[in-house]
C-alpha positions in Angstrom: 23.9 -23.0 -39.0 23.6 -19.2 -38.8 20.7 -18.9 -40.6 19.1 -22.1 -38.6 19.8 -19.9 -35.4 18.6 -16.2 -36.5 15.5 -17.9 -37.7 15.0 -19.9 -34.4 15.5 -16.7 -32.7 13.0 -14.5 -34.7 10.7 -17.2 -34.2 11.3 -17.3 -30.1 10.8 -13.2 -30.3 8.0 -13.2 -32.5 6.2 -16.0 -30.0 6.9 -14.4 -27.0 5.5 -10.8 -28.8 2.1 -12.9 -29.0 2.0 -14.2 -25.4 2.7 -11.0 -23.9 0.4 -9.4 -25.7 -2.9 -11.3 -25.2 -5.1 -10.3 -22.8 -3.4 -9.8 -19.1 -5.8 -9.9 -15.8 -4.3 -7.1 -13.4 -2.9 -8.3 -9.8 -4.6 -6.9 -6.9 -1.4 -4.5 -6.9 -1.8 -3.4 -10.0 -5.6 -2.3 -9.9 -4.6 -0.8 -6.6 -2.2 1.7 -8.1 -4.0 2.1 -11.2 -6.8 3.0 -8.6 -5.1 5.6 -6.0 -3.3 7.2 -9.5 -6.4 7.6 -10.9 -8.2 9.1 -7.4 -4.4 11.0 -7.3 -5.3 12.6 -10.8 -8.9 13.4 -10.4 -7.9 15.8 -7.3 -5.0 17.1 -9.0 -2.5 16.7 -6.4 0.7 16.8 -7.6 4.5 16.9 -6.0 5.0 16.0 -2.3 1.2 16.0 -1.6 0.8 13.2 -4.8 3.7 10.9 -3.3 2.4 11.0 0.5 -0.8 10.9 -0.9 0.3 7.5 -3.4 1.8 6.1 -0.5 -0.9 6.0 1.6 -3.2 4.5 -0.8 -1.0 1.7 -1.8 -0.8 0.6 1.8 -4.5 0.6 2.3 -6.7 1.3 -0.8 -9.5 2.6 1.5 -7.9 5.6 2.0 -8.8 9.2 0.5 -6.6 12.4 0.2 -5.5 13.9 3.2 -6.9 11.3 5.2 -3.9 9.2 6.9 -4.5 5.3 7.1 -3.3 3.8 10.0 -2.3 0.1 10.6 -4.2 -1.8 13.2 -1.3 -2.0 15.7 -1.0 2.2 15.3 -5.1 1.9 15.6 -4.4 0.0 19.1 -1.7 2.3 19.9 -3.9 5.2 19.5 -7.0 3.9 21.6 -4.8 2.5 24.6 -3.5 6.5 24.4 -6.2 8.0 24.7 -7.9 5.6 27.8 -4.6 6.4 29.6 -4.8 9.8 29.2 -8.2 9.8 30.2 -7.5 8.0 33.3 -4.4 10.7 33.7 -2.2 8.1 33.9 2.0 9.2 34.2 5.0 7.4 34.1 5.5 4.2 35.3 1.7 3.9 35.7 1.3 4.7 31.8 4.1 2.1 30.7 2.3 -0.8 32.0 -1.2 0.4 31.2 0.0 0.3 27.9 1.6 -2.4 28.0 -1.3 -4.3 29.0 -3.8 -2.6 26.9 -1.6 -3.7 23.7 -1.4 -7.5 25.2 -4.9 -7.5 25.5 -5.9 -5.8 22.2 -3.4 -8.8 20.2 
């Protein structure tokens, strides 16, 4: 009975030794942060600047160092802004400005 069970066992480990080790495709996550590490290494950022940096790129690939990515709500948060402080708008007159702008933009 032992011997029926360590041999069923080697068996299950040395099966699932082959399966993980055939060929793997990479998820879109995982070329994404092979990707920013590899963009990460080749500008030799390291510390704080390589974790902002990571983070960044992981939340849109697009993005190279030092440059910010922004989300499409900040985007439309950022243009309604700057129309409203081109028009000088203050206060209450700002608040629904904005508020429509954002309505519109979604």
């Amino acid at each position: 009975m032992k011997i029926t069970l360590l041999v069923t066992l080697l068996f299950g480990l040395f099966f699932v030794t082959l399966v993980s080790a055939q060929e793997k495709t990479m998820t879109p996550q995982q070329q994404r942060m092979t990707t920013c590490n590899q963009q990460a290494t080749a500008d030799a950022l390291k510390g704080d600047a390589r974790k902002t940096y990571m983070s960044d790129c992981l939340k849109n690939s697009a993005s190279k160092p030092g440059e910010k990515s922004l989300t499409p709500q900040q985007q439309r948060m950022r243009e309604c802004s700057s129309q409203a402080t081109q028009q000088s708008l203050k206060g209450n007159d700002r608040s629904k400005f904005m508020s429509a702008c954002l309505k519109k933009a979604a």
